[in-house]
mmJSON file of the N, C-alpha and C atoms, coordinates in Angstrom:
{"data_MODEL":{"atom_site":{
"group_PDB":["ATOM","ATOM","ATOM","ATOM","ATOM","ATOM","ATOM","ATOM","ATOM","ATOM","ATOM","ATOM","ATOM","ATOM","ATOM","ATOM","ATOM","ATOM","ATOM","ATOM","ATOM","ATOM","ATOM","ATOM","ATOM","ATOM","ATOM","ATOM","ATOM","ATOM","ATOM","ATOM","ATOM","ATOM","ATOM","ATOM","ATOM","ATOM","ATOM","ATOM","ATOM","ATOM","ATOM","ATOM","ATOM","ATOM","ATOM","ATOM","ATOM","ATOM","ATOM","ATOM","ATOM","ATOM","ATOM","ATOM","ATOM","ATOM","ATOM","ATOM","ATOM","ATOM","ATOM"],
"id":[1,2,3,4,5,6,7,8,9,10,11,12,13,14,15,16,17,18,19,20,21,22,23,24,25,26,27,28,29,30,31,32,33,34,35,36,37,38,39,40,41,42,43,44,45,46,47,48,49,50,51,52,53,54,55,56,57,58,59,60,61,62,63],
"type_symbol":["N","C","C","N","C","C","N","C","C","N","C","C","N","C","C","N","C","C","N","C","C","N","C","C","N","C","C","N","C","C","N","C","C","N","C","C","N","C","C","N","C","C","N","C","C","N","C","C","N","C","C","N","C","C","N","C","C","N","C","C","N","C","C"],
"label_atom_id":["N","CA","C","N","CA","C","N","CA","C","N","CA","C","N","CA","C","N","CA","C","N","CA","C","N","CA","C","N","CA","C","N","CA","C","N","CA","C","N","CA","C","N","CA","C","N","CA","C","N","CA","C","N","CA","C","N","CA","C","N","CA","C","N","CA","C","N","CA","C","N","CA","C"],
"label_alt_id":[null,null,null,null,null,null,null,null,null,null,null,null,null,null,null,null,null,null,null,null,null,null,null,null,null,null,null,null,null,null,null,null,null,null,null,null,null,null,null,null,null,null,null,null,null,null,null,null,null,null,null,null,null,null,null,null,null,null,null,null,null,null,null],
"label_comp_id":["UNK","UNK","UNK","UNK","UNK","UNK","UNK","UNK","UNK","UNK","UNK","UNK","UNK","UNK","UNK","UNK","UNK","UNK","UNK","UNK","UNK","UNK","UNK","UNK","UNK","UNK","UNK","UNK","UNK","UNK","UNK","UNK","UNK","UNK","UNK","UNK","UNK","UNK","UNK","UNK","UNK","UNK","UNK","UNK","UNK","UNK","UNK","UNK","UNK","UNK","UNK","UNK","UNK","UNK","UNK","UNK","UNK","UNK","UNK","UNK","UNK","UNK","UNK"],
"label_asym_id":["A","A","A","A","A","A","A","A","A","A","A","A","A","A","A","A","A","A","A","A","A","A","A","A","A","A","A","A","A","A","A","A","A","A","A","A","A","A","A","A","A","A","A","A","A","A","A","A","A","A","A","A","A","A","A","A","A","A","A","A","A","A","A"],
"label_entity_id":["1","1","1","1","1","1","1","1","1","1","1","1","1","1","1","1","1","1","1","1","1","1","1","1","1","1","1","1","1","1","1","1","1","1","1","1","1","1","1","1","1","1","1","1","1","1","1","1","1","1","1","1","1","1","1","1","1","1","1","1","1","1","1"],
"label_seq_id":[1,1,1,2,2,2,3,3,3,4,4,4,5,5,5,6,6,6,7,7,7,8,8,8,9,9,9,10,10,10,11,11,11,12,12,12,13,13,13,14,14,14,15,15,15,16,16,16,17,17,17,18,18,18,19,19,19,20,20,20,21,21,21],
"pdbx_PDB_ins_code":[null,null,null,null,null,null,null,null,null,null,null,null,null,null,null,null,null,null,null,null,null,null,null,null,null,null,null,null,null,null,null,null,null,null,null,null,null,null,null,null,null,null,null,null,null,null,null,null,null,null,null,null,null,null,null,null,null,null,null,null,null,null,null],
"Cartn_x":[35.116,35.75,34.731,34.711,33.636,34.237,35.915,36.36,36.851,36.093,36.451,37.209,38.207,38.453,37.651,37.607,36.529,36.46,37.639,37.691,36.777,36.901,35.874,34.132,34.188,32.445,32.101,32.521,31.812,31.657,32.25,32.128,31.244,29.895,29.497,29.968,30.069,29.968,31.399,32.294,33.441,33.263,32.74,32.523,31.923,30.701,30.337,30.895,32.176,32.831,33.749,34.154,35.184,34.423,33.252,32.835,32.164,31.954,31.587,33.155,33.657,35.638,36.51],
"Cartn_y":[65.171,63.856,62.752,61.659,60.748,59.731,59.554,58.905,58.971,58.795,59.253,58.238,58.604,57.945,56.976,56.012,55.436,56.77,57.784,58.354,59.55,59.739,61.389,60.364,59.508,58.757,58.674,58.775,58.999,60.141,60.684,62.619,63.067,63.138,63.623,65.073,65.6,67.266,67.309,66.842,66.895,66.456,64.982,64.767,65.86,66.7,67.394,68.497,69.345,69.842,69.784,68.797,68.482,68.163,67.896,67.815,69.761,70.118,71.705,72.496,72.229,72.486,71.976],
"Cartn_z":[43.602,43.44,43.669,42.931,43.331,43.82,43.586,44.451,45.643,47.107,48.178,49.38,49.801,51.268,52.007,52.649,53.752,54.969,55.004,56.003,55.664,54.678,54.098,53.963,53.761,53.626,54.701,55.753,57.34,57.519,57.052,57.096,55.635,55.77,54.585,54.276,55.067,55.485,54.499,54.904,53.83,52.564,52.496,51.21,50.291,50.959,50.411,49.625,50.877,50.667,49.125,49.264,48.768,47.105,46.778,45.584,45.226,46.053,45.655,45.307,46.576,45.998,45.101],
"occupancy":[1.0,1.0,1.0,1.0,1.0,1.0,1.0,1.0,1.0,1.0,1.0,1.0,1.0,1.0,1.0,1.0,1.0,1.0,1.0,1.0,1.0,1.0,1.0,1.0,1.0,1.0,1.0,1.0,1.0,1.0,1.0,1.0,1.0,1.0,1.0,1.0,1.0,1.0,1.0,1.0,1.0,1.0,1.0,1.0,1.0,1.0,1.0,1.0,1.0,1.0,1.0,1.0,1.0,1.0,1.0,1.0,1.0,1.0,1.0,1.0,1.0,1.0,1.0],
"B_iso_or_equiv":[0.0,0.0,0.0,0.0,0.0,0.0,0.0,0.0,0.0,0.0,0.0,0.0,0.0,0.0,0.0,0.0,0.0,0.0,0.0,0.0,0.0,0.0,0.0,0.0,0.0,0.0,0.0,0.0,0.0,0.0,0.0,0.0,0.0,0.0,0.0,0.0,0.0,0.0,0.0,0.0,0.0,0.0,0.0,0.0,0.0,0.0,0.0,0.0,0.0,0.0,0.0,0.0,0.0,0.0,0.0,0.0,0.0,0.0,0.0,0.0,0.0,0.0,0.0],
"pdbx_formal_charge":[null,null,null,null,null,null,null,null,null,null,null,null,null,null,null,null,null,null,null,null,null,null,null,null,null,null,null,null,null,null,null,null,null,null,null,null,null,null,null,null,null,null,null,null,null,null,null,null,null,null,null,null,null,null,null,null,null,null,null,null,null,null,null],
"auth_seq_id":[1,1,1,2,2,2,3,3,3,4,4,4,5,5,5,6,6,6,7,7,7,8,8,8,9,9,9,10,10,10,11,11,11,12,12,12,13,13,13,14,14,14,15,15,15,16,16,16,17,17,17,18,18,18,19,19,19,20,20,20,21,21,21],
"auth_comp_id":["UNK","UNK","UNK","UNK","UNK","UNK","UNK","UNK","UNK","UNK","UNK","UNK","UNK","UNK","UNK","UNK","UNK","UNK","UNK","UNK","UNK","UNK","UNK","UNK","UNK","UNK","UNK","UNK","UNK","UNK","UNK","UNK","UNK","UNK","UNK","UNK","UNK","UNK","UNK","UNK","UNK","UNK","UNK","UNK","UNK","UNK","UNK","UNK","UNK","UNK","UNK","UNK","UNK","UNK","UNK","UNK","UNK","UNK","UNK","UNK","UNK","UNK","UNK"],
"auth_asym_id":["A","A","A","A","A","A","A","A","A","A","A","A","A","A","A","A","A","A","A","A","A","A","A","A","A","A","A","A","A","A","A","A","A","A","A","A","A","A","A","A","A","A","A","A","A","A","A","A","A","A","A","A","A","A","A","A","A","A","A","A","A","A","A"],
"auth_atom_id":["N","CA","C","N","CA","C","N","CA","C","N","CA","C","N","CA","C","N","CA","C","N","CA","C","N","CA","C","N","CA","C","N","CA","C","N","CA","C","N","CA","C","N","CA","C","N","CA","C","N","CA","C","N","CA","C","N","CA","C","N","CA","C","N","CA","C","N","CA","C","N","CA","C"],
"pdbx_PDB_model_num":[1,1,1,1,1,1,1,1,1,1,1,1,1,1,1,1,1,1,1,1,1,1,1,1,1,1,1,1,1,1,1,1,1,1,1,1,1,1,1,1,1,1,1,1,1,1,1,1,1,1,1,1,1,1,1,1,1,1,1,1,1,1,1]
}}}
């Protein structure tokens, strides 16, 4: 997703997640 939360952009580790998932 490239559109993310303010809450997932403090968390790269998820962001990350969440674009490999």
């Amino acid at each position: 997703t490239v559109t993310v939360p303010k809450a997932e952009v403090k968390k790269p580790e998820v962001k990350a997640i969440q674009i490999s998932g």
